[in-house]
N, C-alpha and C positions, 0 to 999 in steps of 0.2 A: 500529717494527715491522720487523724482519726475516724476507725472505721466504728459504724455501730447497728444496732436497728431500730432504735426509737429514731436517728438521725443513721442515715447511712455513710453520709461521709461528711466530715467537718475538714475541713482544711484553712487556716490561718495564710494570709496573703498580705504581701505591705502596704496594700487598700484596703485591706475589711476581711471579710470573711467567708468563702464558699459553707453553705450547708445545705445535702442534701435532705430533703425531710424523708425519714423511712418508713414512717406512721402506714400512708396508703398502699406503699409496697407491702409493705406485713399483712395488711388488712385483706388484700386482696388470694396472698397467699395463703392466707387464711382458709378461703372462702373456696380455694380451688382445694386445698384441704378437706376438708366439711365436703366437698361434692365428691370424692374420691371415694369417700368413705359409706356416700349412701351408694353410689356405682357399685361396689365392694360386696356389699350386704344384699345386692341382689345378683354377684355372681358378673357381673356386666364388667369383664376385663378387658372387650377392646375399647372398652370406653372409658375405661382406665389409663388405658393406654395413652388414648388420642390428649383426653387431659394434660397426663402430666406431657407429652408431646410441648401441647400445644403452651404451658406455665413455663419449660424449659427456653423456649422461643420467646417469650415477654420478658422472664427476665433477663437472654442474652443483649438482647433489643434494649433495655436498660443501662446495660452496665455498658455498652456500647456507648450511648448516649453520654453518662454520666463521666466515664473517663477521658471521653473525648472535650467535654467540656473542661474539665481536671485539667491536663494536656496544654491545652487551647492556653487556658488562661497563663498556666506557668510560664508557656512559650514568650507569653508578650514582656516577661522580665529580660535582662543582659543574664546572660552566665546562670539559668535557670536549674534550680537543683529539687525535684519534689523528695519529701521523709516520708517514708511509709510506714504504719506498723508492723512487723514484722508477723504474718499470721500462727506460728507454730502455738498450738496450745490453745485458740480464743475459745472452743466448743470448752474447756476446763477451768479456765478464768471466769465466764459468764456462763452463770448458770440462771433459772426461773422456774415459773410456772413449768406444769405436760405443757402443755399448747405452746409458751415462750420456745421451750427447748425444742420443739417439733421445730419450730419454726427457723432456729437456728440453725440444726443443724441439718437442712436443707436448703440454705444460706448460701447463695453464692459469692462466698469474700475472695476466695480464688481465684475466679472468672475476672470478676474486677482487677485484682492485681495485674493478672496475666497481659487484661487489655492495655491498663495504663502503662505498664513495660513497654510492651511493644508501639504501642501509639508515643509513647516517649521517646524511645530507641530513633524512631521514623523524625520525628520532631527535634533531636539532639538533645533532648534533657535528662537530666543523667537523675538516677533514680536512687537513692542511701534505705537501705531498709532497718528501723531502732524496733529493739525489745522495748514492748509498752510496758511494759509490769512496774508498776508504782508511778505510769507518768501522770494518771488521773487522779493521784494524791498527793502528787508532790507540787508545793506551791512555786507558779515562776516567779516569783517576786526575791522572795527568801529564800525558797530552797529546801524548807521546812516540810517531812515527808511522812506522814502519818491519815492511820486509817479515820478519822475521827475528823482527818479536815472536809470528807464527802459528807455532809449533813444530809442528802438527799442523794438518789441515782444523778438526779440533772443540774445539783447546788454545789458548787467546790467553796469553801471556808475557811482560809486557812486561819488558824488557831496561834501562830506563832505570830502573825503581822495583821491578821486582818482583813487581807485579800480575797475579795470574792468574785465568781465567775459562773458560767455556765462549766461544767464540766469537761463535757465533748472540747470546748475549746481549750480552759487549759491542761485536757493532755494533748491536744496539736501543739501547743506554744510551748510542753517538756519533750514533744517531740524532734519540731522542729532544734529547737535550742540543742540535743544531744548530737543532731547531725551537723546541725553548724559548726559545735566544737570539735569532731570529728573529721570533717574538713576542712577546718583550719591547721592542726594539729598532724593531722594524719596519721592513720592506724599504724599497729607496728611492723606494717607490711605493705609499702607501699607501692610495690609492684603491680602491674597489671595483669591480673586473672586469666590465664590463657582458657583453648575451651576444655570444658569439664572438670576445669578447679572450682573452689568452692570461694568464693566472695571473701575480699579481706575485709577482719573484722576489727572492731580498736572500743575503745571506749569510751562514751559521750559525758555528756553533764551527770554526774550525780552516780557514776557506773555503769549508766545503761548504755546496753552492748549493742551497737552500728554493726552493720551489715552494709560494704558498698556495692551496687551491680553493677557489672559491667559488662555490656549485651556487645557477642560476637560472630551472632547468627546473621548470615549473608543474605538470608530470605526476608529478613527485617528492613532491608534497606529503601524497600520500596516506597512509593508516594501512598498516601492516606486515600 
């Protein structure tokens, strides 16, 4: 699953393909931006306040929505496993415009993870976390992994075969692929993570480094 904000979340499925569109979410955040900012300049901080109050609640309402959906669908697989990006580092990877970067890093990618964990946890699906770094330039076809194969933000090309895509999806499809072989294989540590150790980690297609969770929090157990 690839996270983003021109699309918020792409996810590859052996039907087709989940995308959310991020376009109106941005736009909107935008927009509660810009009003904050004239609230601001005339001094009006409980209105400040109730704003972002009330932007904190539409997005949570969101990402609720959205991972439950996530969730949902994985569930109706056998032996359901979602890949996720790993978030460490994306405010450093993706950078923009002032207004893109406002935007990001006011981004709730966190919140999202957090839900889909636990709504997973509850659901039995078990959740592998991969480092993205190069998965949106490395072709799935070949394999072939260079900066030159993204012609565009939204255009993947690869240069070595030919292969072309929407981006967002194929880095779901190097995603996915580094957790598969990771769970096939299995990291060099294949024990189960008691509580407060840290995830074993191994390494997927092409080097990219997996992360498996293994949620053992008793307050998760509950019904959705």
């Amino acid at each position: 699953m690839d996270l983003g904000i021109a699309r918020l979340l792409t996810a590859k499925h052996p039907q087709g393909c989940l995308v959310v569109n991020g376009k109106p979410i941005r736009h909107r955040r935008e927009r509660f931006a810009s009003l904050r900012q004239r609230l601001q300049r005339h001094r009006r901080t409980d209105r400040v306040r109730a704003i972002g109050s009330k932007e904190r609640r539409w997005m949570t309402h969101i990402n609720h929505k959205v991972s439950k959906q996530l969730v949902d669908l994985a569930a109706r697989y056998p032996n359901p496993v979602l890949a996720l990006e790993r978030l460490d580092g994306i405010r450093d990877r993706v950078r923009g415009s002032k207004k893109f970067n406002r935007t990001l890093n006011s981004w709730a990618f966190r919140q999202l993870v957090d839900f889909v964990q636990y709504k997973a946890a509850r659901k039995g699906v078990q959740v592998v976390f991969v480092d993205p770094r190069g998965t949106s330039r490395t072709c799935p076809r070949c394999g072939h992994a260079d900066r030159s194969n993204r012609t565009t933000q939204a255009i993947f090309r690869c240069v070595a075969c030919g292969y072309q895509g929407n981006a967002d999806v194929v880095a779901s499809l190097n995603i996915a692929a580094a957790a598969l072989d990771v769970l096939r294989h299995g990291p060099p540590d294949t024990a189960r993570p008691h509580r407060g150790q840290a995830p074993s980690v191994g390494r997927g297609l092409g080097g990219v480094k997996v992360w498996v969770s293994a949620h053992t929090d008793s307050n998760l157990q509950g019904s959705m």
